[in-house]
TIRO-577842 format. One record per residue (C-alpha): residue number from 0; x, y negated, z. Coordinates in steps of 0.001 Angstrom, whole numbers, always signed. Layout:
N
<node><k>NUM</k><u>X</u><v>Y</v><w>Z</w></node>
...
END
This chain:
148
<node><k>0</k><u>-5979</u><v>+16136</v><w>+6509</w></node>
<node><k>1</k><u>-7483</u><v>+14177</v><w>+9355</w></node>
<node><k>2</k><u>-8811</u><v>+10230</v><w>+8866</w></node>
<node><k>3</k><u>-10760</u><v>+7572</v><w>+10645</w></node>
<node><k>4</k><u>-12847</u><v>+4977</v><w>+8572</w></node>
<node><k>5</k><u>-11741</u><v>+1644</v><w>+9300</w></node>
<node><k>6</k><u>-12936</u><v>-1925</v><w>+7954</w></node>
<node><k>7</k><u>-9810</u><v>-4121</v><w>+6794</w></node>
<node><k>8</k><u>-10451</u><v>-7790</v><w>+7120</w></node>
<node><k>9</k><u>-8888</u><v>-10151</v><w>+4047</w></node>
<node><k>10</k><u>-4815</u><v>-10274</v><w>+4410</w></node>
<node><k>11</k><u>-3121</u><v>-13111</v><w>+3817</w></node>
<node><k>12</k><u>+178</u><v>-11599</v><w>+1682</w></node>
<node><k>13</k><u>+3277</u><v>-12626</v><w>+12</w></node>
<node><k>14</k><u>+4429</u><v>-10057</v><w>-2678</w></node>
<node><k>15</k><u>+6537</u><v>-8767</v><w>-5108</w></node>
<node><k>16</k><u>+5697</u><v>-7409</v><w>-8690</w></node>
<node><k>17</k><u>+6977</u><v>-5137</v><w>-10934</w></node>
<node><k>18</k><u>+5648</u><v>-3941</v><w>-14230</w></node>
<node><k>19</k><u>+6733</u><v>-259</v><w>-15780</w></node>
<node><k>20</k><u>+6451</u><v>+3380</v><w>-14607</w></node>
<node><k>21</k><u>+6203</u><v>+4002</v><w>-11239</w></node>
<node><k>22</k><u>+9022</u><v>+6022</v><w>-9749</w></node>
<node><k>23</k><u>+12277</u><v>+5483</v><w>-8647</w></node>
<node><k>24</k><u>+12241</u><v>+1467</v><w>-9438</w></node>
<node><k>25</k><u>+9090</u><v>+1105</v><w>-7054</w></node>
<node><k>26</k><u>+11293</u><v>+2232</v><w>-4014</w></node>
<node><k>27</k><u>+14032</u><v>-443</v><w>-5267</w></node>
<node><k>28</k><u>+11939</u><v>-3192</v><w>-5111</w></node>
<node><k>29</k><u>+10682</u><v>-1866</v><w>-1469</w></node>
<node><k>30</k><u>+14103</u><v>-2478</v><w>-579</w></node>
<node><k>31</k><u>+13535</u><v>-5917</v><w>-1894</w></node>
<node><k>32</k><u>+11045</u><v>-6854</v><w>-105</w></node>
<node><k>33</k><u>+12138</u><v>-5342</v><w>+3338</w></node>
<node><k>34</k><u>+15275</u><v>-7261</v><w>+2716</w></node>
<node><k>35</k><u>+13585</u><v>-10697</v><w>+2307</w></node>
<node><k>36</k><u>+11278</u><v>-9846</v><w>+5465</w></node>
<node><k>37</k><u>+14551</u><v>-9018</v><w>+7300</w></node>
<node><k>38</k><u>+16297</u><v>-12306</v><w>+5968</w></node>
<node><k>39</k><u>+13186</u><v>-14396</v><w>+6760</w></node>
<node><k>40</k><u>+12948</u><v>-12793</v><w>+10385</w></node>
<node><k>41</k><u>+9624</u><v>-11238</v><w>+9685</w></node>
<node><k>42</k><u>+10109</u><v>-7464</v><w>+9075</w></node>
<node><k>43</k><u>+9931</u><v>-6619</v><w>+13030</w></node>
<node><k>44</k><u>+6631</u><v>-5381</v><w>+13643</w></node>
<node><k>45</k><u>+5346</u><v>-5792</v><w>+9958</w></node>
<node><k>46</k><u>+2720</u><v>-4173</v><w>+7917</w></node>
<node><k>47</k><u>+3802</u><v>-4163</v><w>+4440</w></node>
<node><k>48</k><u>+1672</u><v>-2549</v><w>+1577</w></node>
<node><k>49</k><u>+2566</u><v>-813</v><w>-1666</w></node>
<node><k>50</k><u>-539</u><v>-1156</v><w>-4325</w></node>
<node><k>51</k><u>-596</u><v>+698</v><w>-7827</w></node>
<node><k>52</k><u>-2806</u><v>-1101</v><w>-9467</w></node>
<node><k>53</k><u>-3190</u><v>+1335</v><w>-12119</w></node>
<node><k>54</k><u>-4102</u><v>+4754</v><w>-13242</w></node>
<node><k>55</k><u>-3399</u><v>+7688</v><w>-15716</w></node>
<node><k>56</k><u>-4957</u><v>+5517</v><w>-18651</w></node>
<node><k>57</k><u>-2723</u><v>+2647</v><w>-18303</w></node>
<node><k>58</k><u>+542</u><v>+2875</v><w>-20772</w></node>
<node><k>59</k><u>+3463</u><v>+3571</v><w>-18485</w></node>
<node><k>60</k><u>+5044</u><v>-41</v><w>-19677</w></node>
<node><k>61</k><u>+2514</u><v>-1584</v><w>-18207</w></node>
<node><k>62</k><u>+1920</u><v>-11</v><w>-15234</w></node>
<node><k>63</k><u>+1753</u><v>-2176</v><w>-12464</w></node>
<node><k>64</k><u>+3181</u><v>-1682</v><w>-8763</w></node>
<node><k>65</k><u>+3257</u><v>-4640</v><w>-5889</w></node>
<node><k>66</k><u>+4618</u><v>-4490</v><w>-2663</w></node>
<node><k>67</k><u>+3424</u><v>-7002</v><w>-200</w></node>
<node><k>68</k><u>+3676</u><v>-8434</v><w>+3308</w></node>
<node><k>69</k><u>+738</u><v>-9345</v><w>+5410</w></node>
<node><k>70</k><u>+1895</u><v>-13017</v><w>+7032</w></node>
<node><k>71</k><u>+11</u><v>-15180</v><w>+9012</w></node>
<node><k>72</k><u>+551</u><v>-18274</v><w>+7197</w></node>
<node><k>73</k><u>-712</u><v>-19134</v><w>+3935</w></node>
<node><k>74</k><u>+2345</u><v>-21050</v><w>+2718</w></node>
<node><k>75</k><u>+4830</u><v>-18959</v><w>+3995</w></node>
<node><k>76</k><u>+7364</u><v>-17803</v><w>+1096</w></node>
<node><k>77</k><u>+9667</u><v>-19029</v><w>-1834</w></node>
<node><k>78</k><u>+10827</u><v>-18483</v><w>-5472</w></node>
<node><k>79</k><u>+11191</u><v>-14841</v><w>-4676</w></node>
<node><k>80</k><u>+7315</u><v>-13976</v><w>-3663</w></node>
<node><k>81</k><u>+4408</u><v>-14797</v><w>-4939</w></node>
<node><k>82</k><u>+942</u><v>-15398</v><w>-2537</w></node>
<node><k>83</k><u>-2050</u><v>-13538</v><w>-2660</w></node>
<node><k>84</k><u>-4503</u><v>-11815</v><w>-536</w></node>
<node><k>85</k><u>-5416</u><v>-8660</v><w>+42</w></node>
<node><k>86</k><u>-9755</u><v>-8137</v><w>+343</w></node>
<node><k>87</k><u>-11288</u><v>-7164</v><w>+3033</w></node>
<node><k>88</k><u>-13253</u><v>-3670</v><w>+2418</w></node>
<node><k>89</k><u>-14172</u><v>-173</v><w>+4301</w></node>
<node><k>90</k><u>-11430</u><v>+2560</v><w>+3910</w></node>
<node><k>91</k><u>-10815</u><v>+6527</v><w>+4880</w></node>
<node><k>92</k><u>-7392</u><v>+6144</v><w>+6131</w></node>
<node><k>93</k><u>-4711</u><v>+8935</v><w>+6477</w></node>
<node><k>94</k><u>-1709</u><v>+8656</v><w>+8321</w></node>
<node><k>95</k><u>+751</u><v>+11081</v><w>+6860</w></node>
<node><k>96</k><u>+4399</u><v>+11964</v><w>+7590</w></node>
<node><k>97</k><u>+5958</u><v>+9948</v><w>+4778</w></node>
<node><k>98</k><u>+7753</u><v>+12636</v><w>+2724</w></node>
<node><k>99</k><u>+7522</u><v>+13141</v><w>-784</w></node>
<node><k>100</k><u>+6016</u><v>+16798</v><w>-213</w></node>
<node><k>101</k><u>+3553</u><v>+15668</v><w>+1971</w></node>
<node><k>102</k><u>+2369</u><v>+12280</v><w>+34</w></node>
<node><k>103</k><u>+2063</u><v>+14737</v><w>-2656</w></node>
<node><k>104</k><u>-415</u><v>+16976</v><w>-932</w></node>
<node><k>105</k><u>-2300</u><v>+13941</v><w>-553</w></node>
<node><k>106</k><u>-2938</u><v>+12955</v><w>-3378</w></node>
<node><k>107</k><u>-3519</u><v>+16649</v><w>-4802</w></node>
<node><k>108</k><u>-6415</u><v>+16659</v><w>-2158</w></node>
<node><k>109</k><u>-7604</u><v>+13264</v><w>-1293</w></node>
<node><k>110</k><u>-10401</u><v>+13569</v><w>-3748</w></node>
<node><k>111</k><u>-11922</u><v>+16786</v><w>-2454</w></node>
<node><k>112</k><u>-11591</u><v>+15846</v><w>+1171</w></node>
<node><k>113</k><u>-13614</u><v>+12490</v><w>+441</w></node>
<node><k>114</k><u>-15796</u><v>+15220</v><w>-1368</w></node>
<node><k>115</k><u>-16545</u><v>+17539</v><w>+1904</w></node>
<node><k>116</k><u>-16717</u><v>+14732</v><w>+3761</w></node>
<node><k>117</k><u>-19545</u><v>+12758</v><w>+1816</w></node>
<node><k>118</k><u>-17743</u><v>+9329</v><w>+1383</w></node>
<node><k>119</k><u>-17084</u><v>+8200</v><w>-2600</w></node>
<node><k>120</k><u>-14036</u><v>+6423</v><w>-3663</w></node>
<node><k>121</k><u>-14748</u><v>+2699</v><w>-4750</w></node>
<node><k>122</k><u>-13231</u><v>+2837</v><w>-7554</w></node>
<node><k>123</k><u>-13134</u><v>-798</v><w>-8246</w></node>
<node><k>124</k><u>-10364</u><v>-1184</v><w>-5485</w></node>
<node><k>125</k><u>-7041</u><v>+492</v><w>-4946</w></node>
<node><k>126</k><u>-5280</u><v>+2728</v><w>-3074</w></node>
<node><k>127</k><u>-3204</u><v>+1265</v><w>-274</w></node>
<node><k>128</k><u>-217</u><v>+2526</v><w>+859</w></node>
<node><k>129</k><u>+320</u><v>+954</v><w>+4165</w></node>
<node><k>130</k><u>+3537</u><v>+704</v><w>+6150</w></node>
<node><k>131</k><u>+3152</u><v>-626</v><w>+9709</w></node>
<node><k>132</k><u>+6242</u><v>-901</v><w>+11092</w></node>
<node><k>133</k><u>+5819</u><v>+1274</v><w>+14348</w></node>
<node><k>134</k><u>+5073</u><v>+3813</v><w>+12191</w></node>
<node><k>135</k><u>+7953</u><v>+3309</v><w>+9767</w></node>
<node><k>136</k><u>+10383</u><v>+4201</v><w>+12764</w></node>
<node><k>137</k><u>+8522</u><v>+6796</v><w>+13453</w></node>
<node><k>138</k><u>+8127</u><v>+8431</v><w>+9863</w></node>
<node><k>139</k><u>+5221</u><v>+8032</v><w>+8496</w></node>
<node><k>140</k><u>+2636</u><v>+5910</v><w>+6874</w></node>
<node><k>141</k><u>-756</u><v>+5189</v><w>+6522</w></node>
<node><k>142</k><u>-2793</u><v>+5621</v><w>+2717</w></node>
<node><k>143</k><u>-6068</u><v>+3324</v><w>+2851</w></node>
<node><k>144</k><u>-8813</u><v>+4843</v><w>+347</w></node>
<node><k>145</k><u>-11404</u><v>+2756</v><w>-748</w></node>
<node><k>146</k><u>-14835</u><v>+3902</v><w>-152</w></node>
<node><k>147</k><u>-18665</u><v>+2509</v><w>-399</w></node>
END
């Protein structure tokens, strides 16, 4: 799987949160948020990001899963988002056609190929999946991998 290294500068977000085992309910509240984007006029030529924010370890009750919308404003948003910001940091980032067989190849080998490659996952950040719009129409998406 090919990548490029790219620096992402702090995002301004709005976001949604849900709190239990990610599956199934993760896409639903993807929906969600496309939904309020649409509604708000702001889902044209979006990047939205999906973060698991935690691991193997965590009990599946509390596993948590956001999905978020970069905006431009800081006070954008209502009773249905909350605000946040996403850091700025250094990432390998794969864009992969966004189907389930193929998201789970990546994740089977993302480890090794940082491996070959040299780069080590920074752990203290997490995984990004990252949905830019042009490439939503298109069929795929982009996963942003932490690295030092």
């Amino acid at each position: 799987m090919d990548f490029i290294i790219e620096q992402l500068p702090v995002q301004l977000i709005v976001y949604m949160r849900r709190v239990g085992a990610y599956g199934s309910e993760n896409y639903k509240l993807m929906a969600a948020l496309k939904e309020w984007a649409n509604h708000k006029g702001l889902f044209i030529d979006s990047t939205i990001y999906g973060i698991a924010h935690d691991n193997e370890n965590t009990p599946l009750e509390k596993c948590r899963y956001d999905v978020c919308l970069v905006v431009s404003v800081e006070n954008l948003g209502d009773e249905f988002v909350k605000h946040g910001e996403i850091p700025s940091g250094k990432y390998a980032v794969f864009t992969i056609p966004h189907t389930a067989e193929v998201i789970g190849e990546f994740w089977g080998s993302v480890l090794n190929i940082l491996e070959e490659n040299k780069l080590q996952l920074n752990s203290e950040k997490p995984i990004l999946e990252r949905y830019k719009y042009r490439l939503i129409e298109d069929g795929r998406c982009e996963f942003c991998v932490p690295i030092l």
